[in-house]
C-alpha positions in Angstrom: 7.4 -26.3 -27.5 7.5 -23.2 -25.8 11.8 -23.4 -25.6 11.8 -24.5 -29.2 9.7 -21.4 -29.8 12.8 -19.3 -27.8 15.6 -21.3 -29.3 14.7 -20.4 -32.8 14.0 -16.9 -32.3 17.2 -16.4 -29.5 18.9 -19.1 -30.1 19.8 -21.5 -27.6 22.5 -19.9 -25.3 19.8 -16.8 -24.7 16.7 -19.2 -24.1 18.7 -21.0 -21.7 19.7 -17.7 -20.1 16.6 -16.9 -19.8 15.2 -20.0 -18.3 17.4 -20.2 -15.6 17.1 -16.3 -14.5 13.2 -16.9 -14.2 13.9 -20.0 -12.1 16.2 -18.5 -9.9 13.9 -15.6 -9.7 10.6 -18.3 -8.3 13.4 -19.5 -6.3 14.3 -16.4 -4.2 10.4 -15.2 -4.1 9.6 -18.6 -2.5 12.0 -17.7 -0.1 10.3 -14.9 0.3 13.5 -12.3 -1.4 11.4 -10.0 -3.7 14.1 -7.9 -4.3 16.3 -10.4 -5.9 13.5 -12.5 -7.4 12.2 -9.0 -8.9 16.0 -8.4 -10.3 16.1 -11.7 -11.8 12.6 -11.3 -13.6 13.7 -7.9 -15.0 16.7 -9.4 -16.2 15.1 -11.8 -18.4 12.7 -9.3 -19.6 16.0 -7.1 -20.9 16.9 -10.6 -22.7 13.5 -11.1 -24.2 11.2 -7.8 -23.3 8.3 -9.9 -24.9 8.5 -13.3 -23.1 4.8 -13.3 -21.4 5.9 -15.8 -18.9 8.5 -13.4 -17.6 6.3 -10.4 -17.6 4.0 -12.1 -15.5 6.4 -13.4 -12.7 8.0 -9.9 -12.8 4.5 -8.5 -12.6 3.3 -10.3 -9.9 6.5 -9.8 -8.0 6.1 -6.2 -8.3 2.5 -6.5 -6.8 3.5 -8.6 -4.4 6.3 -6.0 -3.0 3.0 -3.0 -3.3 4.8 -1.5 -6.5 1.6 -1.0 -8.0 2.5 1.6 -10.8 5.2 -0.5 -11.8 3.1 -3.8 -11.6 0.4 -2.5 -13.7 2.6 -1.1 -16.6 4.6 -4.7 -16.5 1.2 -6.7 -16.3 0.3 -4.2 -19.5 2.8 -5.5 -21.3 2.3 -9.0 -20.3 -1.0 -8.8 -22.1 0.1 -6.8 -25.0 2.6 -9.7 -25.6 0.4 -12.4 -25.3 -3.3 -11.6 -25.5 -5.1 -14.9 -24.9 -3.4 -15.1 -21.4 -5.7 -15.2 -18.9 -3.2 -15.3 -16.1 -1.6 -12.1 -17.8 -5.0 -10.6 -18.1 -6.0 -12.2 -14.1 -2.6 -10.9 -12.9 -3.2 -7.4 -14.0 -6.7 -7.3 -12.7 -5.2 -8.2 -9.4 -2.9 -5.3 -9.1 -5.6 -2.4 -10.9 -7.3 -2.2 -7.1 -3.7 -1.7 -5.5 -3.0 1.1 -8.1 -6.2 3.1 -7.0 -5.6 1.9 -3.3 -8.2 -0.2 -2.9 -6.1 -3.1 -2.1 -7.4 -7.1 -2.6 -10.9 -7.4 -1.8 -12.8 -10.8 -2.6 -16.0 -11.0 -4.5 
């Protein structure tokens, strides 16, 4: 549903580009490259700066490289572009405590 949902808005070609840069992306940051997985994720975001699912990874990348600044602003976005996320709105709760250098801290 969700690539019909890209499809009629992108078309195709674009929904398809932008499928296959996010799994290359979860590709190279399971094998543990941040720097290219983060390049892929911000490439899809220039294809569709409002995909949720892409904000997230690229996100979450970010936080996982300590980028916090840059984390936090993309997780923003995440959650302006798709409010009932709670894995946008987890994600960016995750990476608030990095920002003011707390870092992860369990409950």
């Amino acid at each position: 549903m969700l690539l019909q949902l890209i499809q009629s808005f992108f078309g195709p070609r674009r929904g398809r580009r932008v499928n296959k840069l996010l799994s290359r992306g979860l590709q190279f940051q399971n094998g543990g490259d941040l720097g290219r997985a983060i390049e892929r994720y911000r490439a899809a975001t220039t294809l569709d700066p409002r995909h949720d699912g892409a904000l997230c990874l690229l996100g979450n990348a970010l936080r996982l490289a300590a980028r916090s600044d840059e984390a936090v602003t993309t997780l923003r976005d995440a959650v302006a572009a798709a409010p009932d996320s709670a894995e946008a709105h987890l994600l960016l709760a995750a990476a608030l405590p990095l920002r003011a250098g707390v870092g992860d801290q369990s409950c």
